[in-house]
N, C-alpha and C positions, 0 to 999 in steps of 0.2 A: 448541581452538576449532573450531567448528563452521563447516565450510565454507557460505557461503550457497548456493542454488539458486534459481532460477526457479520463479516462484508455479505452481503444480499449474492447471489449467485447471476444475475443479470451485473453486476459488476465484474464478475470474476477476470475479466480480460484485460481489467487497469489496477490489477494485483498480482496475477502468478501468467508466470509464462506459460505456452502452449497451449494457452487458452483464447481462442480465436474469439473475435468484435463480430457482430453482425455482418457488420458490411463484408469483413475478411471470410466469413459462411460463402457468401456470396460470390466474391472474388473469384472463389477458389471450389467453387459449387462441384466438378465434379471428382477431384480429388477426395474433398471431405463427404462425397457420396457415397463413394467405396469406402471410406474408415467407417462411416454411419452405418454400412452394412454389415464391415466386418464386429463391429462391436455391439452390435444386435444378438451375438451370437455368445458375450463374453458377460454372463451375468454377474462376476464380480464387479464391474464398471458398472454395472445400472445403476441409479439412483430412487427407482422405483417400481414397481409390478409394472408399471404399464412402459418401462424404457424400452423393453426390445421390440413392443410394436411403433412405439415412438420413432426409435433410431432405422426401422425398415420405411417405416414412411416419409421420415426427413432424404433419406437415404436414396429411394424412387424420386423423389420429386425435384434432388437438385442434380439427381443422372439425368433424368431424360426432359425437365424444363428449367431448369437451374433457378429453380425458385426454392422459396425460403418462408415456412410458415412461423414467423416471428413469434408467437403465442407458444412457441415448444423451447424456446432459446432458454428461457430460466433451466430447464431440466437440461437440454442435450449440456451448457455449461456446467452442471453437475456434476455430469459424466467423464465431460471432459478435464475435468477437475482431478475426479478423481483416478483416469487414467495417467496423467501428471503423478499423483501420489503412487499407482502400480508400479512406474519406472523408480522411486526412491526407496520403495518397501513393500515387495513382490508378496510379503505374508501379510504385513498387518495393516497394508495399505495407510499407517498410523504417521506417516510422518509428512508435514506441509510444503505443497508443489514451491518451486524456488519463485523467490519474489521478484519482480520486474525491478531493476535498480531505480526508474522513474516514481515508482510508489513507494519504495523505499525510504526515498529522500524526501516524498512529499510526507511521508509518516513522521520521518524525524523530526520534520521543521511542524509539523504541527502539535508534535507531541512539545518540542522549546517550546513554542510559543503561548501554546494552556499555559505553560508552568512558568514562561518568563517572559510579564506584558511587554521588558525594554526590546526583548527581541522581535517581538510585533511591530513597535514602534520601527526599529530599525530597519525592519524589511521594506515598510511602508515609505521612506525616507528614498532608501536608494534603490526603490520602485518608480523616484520622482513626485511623488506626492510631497505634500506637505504634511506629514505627522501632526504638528502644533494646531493647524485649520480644521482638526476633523475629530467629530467628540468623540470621548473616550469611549464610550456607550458603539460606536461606530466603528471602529478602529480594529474588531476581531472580525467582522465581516467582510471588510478592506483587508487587511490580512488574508483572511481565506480565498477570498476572490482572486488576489495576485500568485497564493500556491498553486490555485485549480489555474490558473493562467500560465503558469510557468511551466505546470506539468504538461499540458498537451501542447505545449510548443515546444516540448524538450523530443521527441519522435516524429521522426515523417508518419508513421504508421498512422498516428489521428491528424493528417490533414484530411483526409474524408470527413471528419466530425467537425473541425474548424469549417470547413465548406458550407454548413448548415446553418450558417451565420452569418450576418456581416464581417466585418474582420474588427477584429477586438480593438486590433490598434488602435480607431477612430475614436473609440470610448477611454483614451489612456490619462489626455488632460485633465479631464472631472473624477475624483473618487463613485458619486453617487452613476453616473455615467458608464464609468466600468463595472461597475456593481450589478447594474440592469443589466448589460452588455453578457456579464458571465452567466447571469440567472436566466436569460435566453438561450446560452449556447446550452447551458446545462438540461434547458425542459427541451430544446431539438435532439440534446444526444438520450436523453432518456423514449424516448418516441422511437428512435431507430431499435432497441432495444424493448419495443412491447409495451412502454410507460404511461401514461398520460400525466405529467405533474403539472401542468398547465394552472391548475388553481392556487398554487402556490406562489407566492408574491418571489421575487427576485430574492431578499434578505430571507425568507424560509427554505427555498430550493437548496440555496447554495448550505448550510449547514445540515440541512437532509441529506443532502448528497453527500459531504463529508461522514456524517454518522455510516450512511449505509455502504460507505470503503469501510467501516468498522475502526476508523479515526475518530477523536474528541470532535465534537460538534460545539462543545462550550468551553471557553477557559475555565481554570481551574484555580485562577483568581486575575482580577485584573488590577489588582496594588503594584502601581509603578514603584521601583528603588527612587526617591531621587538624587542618591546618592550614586550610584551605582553607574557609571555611563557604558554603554558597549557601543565599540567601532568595529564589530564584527563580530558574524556567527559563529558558534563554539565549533571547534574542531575535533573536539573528541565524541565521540558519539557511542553510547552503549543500548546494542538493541540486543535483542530475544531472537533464538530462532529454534525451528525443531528437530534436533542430531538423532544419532545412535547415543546409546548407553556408554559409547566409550569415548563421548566427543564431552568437552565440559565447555571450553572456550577456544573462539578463533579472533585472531588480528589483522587487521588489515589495514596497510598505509596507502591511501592512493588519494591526488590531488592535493594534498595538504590538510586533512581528515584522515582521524586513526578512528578505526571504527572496531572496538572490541563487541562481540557477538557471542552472547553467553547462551548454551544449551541451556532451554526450560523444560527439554526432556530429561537430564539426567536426574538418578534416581535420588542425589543430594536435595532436591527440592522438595521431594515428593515425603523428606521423615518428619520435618518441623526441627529439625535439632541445631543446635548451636551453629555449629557449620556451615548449613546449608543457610540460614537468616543470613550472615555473613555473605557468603557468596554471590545470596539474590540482591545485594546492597550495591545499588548503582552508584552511590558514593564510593565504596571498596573499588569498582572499577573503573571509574574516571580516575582515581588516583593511581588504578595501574597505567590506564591509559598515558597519563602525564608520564609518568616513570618513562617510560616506552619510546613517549615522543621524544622527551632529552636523549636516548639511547637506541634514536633511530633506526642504525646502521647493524642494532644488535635483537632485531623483531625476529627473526629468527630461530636464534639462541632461544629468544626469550617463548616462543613459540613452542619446542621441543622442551623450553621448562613444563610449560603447563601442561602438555599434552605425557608427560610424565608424572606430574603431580596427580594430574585425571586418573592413572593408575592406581596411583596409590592411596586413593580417593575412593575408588570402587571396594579397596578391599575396605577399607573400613565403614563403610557404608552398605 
């Protein structure tokens, strides 16, 4: 299994908001001119000794010819990264810029998906494909190919990148077809972005590229249930994010997904003690999740429990 990593900082724009795409540098050339100026000046935001002559020279160049030396884009992303983090925590800069809801969702379904082949299978099915026709060996590639597929049709913001391509649609009736199809758009959006992956076959890109959003690149078994049938994807969903010390957990119902969001900043995690094992138990929270979803109407309530329990959580911890 593939160890996960930390999203590459040339991605950072299809992870955390406020974090501008190439092309949007661009767009927006001399807007982002004068912020490149003014944060030449703001050495908490650097990312490195050389950002503030970085950010004056990015800075001159898209005032006065609105160009864009793409070779700087990894670092000013850095920057701009971390002034995302300034706005959430002015001292310790410690806490992670908010996530784009479209990565969000391609996080969760990829994280199901490592952990449950039926749900591969399923996406693959009422994708149109044929599931049954395409070996198993095949099938997590297929998979991935239709998340990265779903994700940049889910924003206008990347039809600039969909442009760099023919249009996927044409490649939708073949599996092997749309595979090629996504492993091109994916080495054209890396290119706009300073990359050359060119030498990487269609079936390596597309899981590179998933790694370097700091998502599984490999399942994490591919033992079908055949017992087990799903007609749809799980509703409840428990991810991680990064709060205050006085945040433990939030809920959220929207579209028919209750999405519990446990702080893996509080400082319960950080003892090892009975409690805190308990709490990081994403089993313990899908069952809260269930509870929640029969008692709908009462997310609220149940809201201002926990956010009260959090209290009394800190004292003893």
């Amino acid at each position: 299994m593939t160890q996960i990593r930390d999203t590459v900082p040339e991605l950072f724009f299809l992870k955390y908001k406020g974090v501008l795409s190439p092309w949007e540098i661009i767009s927006q050339a001399k807007r982002l001119g004068f912020k490149c100026k003014k944060y030449a000046n703001w050495s908490e935001v650097h990312a490195t000794t050389n950002s503030r002559q970085l950010l004056k020279t990015v800075g001159d160049s898209l005032i006065d010819s609105e160009e864009f030396d793409i070779s700087f884009y990894p670092e000013l992303s850095q920057i701009w990264e971390k002034v995302q983090r300034w706005a959430k925590d002015k001292d310790g800069f410690s806490l992670e810029p908010d996530l784009l809801p479209e990565y969000e969702k391609l996080a969760r379904l990829v994280e199901v998906g490592s952990k449950t082949p039926n749900v591969v299978d399923l996406m693959i099915n009422e994708f149109g494909f044929v599931c049954d026709s395409i070996d198993i060996e095949d099938r997590w590639i297929t998979f991935l190919s239709i998340c990265i597929y779903n994700f940049f049709q889910s924003k206008k913001r990347y039809e600039y990148a969909l442009n760099l391509v023919d249009s996927l649609e044409l490649n939708r009736v073949k599996p092997e077809a749309f595979i090629e199809s996504v492993g091109n758009f994916l080495t054209a959006l890396y290119l706009t972005a300073g990359f050359d992956t060119s030498t990487f076959s269609s079936k390596e890109v597309i899981p590179y590229f998933i790694g370097e959003l700091g998502l599984a690149s490999d399942p994490q078994t591919t033992e079908r249930d055949a017992e087990v049938k799903i007609s749809a994807l799980p509703n409840i969903w428990v991810e991680r994010y990064e709060g205050t010390q006085l945040e433990l957990v939030k809920f959220e119902y929207s579209g028919g997904d209750l999405f519990v969001r446990v702080n893996k900043a509080n400082r319960v995690f950080a003892k090892g003690s009975e409690l805190g094992q308990l709490l990081s138990n994403d089993s313990y929270w899908t069952l809260i999740g269930k509870t929640i979803e029969t008692n709908i109407s009462q997310i609220d309530e149940i809201q201002d429990f926990y956010n009260t329990f959090a209290r009394h959580l800190r004292a003893v911890t």
